[in-house]
N, C-alpha and C positions, 0 to 999 in steps of 0.2 A: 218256022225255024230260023229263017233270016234276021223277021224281025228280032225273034228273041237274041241272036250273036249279037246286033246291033244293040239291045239295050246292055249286053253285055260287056260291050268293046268301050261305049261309052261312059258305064258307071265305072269301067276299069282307070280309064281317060280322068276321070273328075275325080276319082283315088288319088292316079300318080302325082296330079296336081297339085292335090291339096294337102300330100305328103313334100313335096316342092315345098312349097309355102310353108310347109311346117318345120322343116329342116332351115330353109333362108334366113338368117335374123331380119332380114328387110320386111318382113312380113308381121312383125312383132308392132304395134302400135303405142304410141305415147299415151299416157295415162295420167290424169292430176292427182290421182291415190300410188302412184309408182312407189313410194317411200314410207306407204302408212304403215305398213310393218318393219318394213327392212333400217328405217331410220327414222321414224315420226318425230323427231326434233329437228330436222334439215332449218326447216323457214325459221326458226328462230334462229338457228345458230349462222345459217347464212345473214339475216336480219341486222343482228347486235352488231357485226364488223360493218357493214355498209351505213348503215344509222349511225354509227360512228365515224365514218367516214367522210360520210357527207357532212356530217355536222362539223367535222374541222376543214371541209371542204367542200361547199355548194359545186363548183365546178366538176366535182367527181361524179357528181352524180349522172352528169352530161356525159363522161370519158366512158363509166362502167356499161352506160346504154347503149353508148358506139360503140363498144366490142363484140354486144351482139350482135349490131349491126354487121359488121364486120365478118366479122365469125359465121355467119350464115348465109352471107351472099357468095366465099368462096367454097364451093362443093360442100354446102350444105353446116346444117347447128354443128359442129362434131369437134368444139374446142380445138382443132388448130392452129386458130389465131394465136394462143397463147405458147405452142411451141418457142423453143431461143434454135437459133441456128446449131447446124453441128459442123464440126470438116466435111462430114459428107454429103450434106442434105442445107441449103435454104429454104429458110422457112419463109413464115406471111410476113412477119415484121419486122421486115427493110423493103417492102414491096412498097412503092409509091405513095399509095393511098396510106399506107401504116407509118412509115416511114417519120419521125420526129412529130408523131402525130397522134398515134393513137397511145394513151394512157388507161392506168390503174391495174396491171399487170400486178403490182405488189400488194394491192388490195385482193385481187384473186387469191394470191398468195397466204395473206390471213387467214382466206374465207377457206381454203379448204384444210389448212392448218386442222381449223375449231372443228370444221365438219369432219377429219378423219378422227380427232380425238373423239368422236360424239358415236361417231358408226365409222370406224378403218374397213378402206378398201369398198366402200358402198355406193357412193355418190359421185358422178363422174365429172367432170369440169367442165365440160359441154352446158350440164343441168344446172353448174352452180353461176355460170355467166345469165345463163336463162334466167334462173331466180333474182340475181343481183342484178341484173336490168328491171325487171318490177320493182324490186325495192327499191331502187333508187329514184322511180318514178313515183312512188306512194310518199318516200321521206321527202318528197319535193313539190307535196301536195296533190300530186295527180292520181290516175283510179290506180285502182286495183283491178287485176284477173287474177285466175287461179292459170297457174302455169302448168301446162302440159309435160311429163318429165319421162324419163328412160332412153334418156338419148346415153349414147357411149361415145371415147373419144375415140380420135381419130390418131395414128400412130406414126403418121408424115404429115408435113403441111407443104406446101409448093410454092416458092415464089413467083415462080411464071402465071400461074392460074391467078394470084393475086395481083398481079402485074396486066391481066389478059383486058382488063378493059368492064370485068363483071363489075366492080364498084362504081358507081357513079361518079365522076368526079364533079368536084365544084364548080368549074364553069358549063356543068351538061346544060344541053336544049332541053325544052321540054321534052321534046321526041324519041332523045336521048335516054332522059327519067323514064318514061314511058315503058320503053323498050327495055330496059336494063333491070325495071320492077318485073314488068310482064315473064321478063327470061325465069326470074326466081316462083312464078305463079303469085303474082301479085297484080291486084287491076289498078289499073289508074285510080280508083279513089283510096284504094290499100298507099298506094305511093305518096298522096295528097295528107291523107291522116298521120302516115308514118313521119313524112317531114314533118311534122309538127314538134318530133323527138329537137328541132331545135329550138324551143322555147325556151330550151336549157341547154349550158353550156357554151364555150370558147371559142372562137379559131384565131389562126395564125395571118399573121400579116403575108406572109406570101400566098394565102389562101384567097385573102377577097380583097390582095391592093388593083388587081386588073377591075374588079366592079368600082371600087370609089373614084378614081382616077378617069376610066376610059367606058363607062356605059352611061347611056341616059335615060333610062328609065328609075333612077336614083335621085330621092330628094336632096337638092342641091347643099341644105344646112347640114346636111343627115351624113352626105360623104365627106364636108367638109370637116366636119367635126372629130369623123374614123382618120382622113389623112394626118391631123394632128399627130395618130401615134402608129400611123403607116406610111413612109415617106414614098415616092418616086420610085426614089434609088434602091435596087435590088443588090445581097450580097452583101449586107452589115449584122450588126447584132440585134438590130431592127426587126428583120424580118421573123425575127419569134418571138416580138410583141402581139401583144393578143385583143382581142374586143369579144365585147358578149354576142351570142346571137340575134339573143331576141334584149334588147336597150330597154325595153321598159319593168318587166319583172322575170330579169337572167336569172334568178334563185328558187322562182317558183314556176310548178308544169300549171302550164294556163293557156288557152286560146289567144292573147295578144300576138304570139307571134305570125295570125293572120294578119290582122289588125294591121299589124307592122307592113306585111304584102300590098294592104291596099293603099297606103299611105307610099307607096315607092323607098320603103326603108327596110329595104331584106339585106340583112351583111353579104350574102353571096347570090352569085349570078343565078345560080340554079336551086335557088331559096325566089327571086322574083320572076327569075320564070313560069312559076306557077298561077301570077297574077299578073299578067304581060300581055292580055288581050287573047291568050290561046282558048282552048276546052275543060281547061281545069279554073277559069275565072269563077264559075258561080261555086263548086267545093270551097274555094279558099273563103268568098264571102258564107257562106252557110253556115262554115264552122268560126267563122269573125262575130256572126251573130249569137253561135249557139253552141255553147260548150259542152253541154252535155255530151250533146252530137259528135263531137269531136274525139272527147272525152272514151265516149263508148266506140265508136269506127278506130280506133288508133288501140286501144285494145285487143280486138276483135283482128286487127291486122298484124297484133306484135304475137298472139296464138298463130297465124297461118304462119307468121314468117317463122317462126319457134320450129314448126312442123317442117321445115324443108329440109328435105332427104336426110334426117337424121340416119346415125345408125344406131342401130339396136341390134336387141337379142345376143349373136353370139357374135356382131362385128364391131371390128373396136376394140376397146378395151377400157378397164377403169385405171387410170393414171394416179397414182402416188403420191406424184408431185405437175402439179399442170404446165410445167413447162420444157419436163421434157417425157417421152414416151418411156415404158417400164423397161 
């Protein structure tokens, strides 16, 4: 008779659970068929604005892939980054790392234009930064994945949380990178493949004048050449002149910008960090040799990061307009 209460208490136990979990939207998983009924024209119509985007601008294609970046190392994929401030709430972007920094906010802004005209009220801003990051990585010659979707937005953003230190910043240690991947469930070779995201795109001259200037691990013609259009002197209209990441092909997604690592020609400090003599030296050569490789691991890392703590099911909400909450 005991044993029988016990099978009983227990199958009651693995009930309420699973009635838990059924109620949670945290329990809800990401799917790459999320939209095959509910909008089956999403990827194209997300597609046409970024393809056009990039093609009047190679550099967006860099900005729109930083957002997700972005976007998913503060408390998860859940399109906050795209909030604007209100009087009562600051948002991500004025936080540091965003700050005069991250772009193509107006391109969002197209993208879900076309998409609510195609399916209103479907597709959530979260899902459509997700998708506009692969595409701007495919219109810039690099692979393809099939994008995980069903994320929902997020209906505050926090400038302190994007302020706390979770973003890497540009001059990070390795240890730093390390650490700051690891927090988001990312391993060091998820964080080696993922920096690759700059074989494309921009920075700013207050970004990397501390490496050309004051590090020596940097090819000596290589810094001289960035001082040209990044002076000393901090506090002019200097400082938001720009250089490419990766100098030999800033237009197209390509393995050079290892290449660039082992030659001592990384635009930022925590770009040659990764080939500095530490534990990430043989990754950078591996993927210096072998695109493929790279090619598929930086895929394969842009789905896990995709997956970080989305919300789903019934948390969140799907947003109207992405930048500000309904």
């Amino acid at each position: 008779m005991a044993l029988s209460s016990s099978k009983v208490s227990l199958n009651l136990f693995c009930f309420v659970l699973f009635m838990f979990f059924l109620i949670d939207g945290s329990f809800s998983q990401l799917s790459e068929n999320f939209y095959a009924k509910k909008c089956p024209n999403v990827f194209k119509a997300v597609n046409s604005v970024v393809h056009s985007a990039v093609a009047r601008e190679p550099r967006m294609g860099g900005s729109l892939l930083r957002l997700h970046f972005h976007d998913c190392f503060v408390n998860g994929c859940d399109g906050s980054v795209l909030l604007d401030d209100t009087p009562s709430n600051k948002g991500e972007k004025t936080a540091l790392p965003n700050k005069d920094s991250l772009r193509g906010f107006e391109v969002i802004d197209a993208i879900k234009s076309k998409v609510e005209s195609v399916c209103p009220g479907v597709v959530s801003c979260a899902d459509i930064v997700a998708i506009a990051a692969r595409d701007s990585v495919v219109n810039l010659g690099g692979p393809f994945w099939k994008v995980k979707l069903g994320r929902r937005d997020s209906k505050t953003a926090s400038l302190n949380d994007a302020n706390s230190g979770v973003i890497p910043p540009p001059f990070s240690t390795l240890n730093n990178l390390i650490n700051r991947f690891k927090a988001q469930g990312l391993s060091t070779k998820d964080m080696v493949a993922l920096s690759g995201a700059h074989t494309i795109g921009k920075a700013r001259c207050t970004v990397y004048r501390d490496r050309i200037y004051n590090d020596t691990n940097i090819d000596s013609l290589f810094a001289k050449s960035r001082q040209r259009n990044c002076p000393r002197k901090s506090g002019t209209i200097k400082d938001n002149n720009v250089a490419v990441l990766d100098f030999k092909t800033p237009n197209h997604f390509d393995n050079l910008y290892y290449k660039n690592l082992i030659n001592k020609k990384g635009l930022l400090h925590s770009d040659q960090e990764l080939f500095n003599g530490g534990s990430t030296d043989s990754l950078v050569k591996s993927y210096s040799n072998n695109q493929n490789a790279f090619e598929s691991d930086f895929a394969i890392a842009m789905i896990k990061m995709g997956n970080n703590k989305p919300l789903t099911g019934s948390n969140g909400e799907i947003r109207k307009q992405c930048r500000r909450a309904n």
